[in-house]
N, CA, C and O of each residue as an XYZ file, in Angstrom:
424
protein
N     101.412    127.497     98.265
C     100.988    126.110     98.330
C      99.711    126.015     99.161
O      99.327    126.817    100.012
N      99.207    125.046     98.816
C      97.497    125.182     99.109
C      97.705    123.905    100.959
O      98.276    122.825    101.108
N      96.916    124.802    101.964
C      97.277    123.765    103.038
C      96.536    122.810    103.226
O      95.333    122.948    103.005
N      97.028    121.651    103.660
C      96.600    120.549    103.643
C      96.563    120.329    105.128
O      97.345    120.801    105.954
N      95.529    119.536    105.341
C      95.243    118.720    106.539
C      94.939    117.257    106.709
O      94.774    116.453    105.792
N      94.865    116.926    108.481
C      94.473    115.251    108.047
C      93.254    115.754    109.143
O      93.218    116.541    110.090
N      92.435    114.989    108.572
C      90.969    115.134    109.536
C      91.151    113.879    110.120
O      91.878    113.075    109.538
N      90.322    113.410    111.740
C      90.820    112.104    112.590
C      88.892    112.219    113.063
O      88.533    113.298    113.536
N      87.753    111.030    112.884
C      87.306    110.558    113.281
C      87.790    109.393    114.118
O      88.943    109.221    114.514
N      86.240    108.253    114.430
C      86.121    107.219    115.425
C      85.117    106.150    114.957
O      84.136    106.612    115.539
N      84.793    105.391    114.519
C      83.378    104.971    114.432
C      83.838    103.469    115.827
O      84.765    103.402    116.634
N      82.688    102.511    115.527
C      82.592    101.389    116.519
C      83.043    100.086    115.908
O      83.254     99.054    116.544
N      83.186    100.265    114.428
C      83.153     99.117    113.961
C      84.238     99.288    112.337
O      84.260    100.337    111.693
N      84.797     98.414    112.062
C      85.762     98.597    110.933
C      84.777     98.463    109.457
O      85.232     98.941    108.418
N      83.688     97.921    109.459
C      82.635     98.489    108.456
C      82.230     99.892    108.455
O      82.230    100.577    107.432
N      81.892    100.304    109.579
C      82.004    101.734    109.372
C      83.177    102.875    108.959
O      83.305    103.770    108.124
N      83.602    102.551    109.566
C      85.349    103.349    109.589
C      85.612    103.155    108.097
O      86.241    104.032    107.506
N      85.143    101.986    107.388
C      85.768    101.492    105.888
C      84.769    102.535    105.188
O      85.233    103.357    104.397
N      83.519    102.505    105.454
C      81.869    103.301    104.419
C      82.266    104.456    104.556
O      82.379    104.929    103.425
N      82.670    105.518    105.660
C      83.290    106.847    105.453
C      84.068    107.012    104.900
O      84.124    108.124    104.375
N      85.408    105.842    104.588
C      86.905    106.481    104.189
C      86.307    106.410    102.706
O      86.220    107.415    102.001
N      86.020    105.503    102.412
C      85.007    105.280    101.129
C      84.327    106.319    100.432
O      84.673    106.941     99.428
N      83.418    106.394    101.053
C      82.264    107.587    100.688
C      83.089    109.039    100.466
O      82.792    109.703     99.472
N      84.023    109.485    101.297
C      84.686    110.922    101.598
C      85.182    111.085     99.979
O      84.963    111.866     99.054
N      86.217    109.509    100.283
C      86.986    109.522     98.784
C      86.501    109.748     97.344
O      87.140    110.453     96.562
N      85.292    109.097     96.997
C      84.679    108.691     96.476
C      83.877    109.990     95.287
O      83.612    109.873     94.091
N      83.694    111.047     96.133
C      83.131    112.420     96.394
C      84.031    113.137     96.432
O      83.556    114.255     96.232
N      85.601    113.251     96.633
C      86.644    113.562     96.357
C      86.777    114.970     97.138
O      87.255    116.005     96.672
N      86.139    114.735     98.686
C      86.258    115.613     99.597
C      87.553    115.410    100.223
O      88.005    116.361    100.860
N      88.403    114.058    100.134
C      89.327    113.475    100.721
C      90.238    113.181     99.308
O      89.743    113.152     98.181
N      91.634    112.976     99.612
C      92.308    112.594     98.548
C      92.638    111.188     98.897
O      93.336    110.678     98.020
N      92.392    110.463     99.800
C      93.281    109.814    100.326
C      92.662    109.120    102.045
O      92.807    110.055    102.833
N      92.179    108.111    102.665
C      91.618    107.984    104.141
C      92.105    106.429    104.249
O      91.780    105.406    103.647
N      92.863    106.667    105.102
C      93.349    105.138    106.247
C      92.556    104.609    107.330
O      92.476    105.485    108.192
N      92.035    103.736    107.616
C      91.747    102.658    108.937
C      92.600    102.524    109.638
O      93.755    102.455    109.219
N      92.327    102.454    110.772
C      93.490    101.815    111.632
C      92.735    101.436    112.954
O      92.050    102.142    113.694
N      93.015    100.312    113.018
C      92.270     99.641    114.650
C      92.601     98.434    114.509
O      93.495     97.972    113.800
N      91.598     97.701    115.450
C      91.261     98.824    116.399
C      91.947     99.276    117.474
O      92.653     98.367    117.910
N      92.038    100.123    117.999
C      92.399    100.667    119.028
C      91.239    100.866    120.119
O      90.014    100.882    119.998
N      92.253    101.042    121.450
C      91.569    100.947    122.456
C      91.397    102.630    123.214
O      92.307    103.311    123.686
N      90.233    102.900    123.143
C      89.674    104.428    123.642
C      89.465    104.406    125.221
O      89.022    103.450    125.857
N      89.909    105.775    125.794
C      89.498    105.794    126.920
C      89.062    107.363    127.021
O      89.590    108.270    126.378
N      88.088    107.491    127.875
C      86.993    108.772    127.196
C      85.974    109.085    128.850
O      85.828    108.348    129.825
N      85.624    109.991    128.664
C      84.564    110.755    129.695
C      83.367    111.067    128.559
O      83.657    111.658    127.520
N      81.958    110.607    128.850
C      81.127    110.784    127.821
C      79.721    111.005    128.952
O      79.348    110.255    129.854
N      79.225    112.151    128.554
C      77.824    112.266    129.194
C      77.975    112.010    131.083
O      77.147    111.461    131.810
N      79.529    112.720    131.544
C      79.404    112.359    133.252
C      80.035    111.247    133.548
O      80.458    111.226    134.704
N      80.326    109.969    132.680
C      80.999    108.850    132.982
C      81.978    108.966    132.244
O      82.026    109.631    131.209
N      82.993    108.203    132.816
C      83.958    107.156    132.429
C      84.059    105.900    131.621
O      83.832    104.801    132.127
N      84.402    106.060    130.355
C      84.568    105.001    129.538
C      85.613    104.708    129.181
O      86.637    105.371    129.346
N      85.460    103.079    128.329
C      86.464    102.441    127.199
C      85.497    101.858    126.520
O      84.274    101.767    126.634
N      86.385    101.446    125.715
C      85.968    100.924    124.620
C      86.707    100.491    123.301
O      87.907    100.747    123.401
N      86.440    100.029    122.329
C      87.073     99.720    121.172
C      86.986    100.361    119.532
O      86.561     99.576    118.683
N      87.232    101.235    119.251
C      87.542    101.817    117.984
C      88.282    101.480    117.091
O      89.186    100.647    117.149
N      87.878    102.233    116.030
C      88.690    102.061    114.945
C      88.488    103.446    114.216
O      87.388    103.946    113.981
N      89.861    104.056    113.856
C      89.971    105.174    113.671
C      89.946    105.797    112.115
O      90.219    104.958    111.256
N      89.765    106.650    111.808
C      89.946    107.007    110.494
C      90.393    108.435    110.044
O      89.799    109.434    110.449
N      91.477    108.500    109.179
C      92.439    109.256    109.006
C      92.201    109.964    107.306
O      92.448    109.238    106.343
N      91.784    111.195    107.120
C      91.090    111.426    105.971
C      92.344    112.507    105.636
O      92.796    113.166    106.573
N      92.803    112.646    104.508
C      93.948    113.648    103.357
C      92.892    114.374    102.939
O      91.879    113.932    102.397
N      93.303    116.192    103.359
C      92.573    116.996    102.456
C      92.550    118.609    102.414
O      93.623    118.821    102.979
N      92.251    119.340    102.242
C      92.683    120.679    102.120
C      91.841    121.569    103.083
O      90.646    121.698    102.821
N      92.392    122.232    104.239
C      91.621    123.382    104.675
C      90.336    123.901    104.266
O      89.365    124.134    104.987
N      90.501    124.114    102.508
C      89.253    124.444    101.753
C      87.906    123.813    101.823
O      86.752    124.243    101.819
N      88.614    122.330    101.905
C      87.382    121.176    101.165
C      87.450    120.482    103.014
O      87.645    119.268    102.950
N      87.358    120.877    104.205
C      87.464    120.416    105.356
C      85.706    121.161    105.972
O      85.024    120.732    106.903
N      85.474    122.079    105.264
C      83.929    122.377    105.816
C      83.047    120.988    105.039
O      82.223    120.192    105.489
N      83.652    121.154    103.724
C      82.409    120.001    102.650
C      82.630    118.716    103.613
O      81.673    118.171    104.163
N      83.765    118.343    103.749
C      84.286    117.017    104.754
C      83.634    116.689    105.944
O      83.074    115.630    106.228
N      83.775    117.817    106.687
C      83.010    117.795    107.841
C      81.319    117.563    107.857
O      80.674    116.715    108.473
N      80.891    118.549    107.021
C      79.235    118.314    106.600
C      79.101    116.743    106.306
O      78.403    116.100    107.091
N      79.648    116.146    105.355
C      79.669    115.008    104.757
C      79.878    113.686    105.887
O      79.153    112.692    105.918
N      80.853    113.903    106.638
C      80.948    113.120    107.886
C      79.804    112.975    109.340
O      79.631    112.128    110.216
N      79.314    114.049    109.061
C      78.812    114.392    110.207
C      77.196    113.591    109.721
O      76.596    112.884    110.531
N      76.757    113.799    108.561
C      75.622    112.912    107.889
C      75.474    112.110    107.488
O      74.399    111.813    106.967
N      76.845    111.092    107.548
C      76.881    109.865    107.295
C      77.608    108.992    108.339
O      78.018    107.936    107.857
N      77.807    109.128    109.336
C      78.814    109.048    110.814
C      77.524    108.523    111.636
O      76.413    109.011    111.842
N      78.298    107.042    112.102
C      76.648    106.446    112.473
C      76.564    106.495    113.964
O      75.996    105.562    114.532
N      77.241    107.821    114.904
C      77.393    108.566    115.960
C      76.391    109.695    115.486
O      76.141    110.155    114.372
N      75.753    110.057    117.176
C      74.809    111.337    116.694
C      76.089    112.070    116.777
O      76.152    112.632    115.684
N      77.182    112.396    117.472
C      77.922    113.827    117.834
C      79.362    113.138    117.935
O      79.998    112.992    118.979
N      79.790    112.708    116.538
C      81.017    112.530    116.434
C      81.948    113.054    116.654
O      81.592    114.217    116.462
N      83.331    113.114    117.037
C      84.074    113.577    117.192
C      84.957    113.892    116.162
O      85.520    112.840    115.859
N      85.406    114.910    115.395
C      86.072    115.505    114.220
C      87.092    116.158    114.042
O      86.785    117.323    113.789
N      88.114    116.005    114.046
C      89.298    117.065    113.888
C      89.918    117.223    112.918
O      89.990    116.300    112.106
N      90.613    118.537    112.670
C      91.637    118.633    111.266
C      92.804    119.227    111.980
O      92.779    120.302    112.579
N      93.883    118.388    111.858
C      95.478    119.194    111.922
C      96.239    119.389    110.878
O      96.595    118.582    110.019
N      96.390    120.114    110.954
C      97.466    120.935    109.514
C      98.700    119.823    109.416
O      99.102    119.018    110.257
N      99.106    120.073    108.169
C     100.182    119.413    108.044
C     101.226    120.315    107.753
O     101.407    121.086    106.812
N     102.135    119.939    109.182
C     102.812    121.784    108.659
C     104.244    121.552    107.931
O     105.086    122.450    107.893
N     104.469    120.138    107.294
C     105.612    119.638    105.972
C     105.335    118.417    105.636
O     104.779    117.561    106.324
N     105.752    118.334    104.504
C     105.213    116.746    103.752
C     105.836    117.138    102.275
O     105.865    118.231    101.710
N     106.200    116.179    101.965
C     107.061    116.517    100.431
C     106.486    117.202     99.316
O     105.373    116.698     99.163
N     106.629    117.885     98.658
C     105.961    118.216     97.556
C     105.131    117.722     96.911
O     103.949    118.063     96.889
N     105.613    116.892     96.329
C     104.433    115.535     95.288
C     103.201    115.586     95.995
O     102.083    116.012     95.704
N     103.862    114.855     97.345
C     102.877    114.510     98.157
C     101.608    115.357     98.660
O     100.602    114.764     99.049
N     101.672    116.641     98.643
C     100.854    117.832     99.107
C     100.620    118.147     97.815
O      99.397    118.098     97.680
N     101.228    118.502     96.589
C     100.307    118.427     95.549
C      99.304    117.587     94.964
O      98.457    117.970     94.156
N      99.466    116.168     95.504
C      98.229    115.072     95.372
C      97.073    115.415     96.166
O      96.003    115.550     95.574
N      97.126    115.577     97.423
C      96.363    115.677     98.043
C      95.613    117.174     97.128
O      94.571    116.855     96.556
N      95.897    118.251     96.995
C      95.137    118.942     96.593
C      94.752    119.488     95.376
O      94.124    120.522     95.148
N      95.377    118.354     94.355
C      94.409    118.265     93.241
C      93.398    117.141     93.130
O      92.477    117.115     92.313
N      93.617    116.393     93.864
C      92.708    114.977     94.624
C      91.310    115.964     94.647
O      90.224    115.863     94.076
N      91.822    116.865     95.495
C      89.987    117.165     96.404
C      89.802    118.932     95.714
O      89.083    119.770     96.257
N      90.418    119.130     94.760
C      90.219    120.738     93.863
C      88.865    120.305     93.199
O      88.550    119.289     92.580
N      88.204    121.393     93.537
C      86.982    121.334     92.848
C      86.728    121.714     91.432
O      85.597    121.609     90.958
């Protein structure tokens, strides 16, 4: 079975957070990307101490297609040095993990 991950950005604003989940999908680097905010961030950035208000975004997609994802995020992410992660999904039902990676099969 082909592994799947969820990648977790940040943007500032729920227009943004919406134009990535969008765009990823769209391009079918993602099978699948949720919003969720906003939420409230608390962070060390450049020596200080911050907060602030986010809104997060939650992208479905395969180990494979997580370099194309990343490239793709990183050039359209209206942060110079976004923050990016992928965690494995280490169970999820069948169906469900077979969507995701015929979603984003090239």
């Amino acid at each position: 079975m082909t592994e799947c991950v969820q990648v977790y950005t940040a943007t500032e604003s729920r227009a943004s957070a919406v134009a990535l989940a969008k765009g990823a999908t769209e391009v079918r680097l993602a099978a699948g990307a949720q919003v969720v905010g906003p939420v409230t961030s608390l962070f060390w950035h450049l020596g200080e101490f911050g907060e602030g208000e986010e809104w997060q975004v939650i992208f479905k997609t395969t180990a494979a297609r997580y370099p194309d994802l990343e490239a793709h995020l990183l050039e359209h992410h209206p942060w110079d040095n976004p923050e990016i992660n992928a965690v494995p999904i280490v169970l999820g039902s069948a169906a469900g993990l077979d969507w995701i990676a015929r979603s984003v099969a090239e």
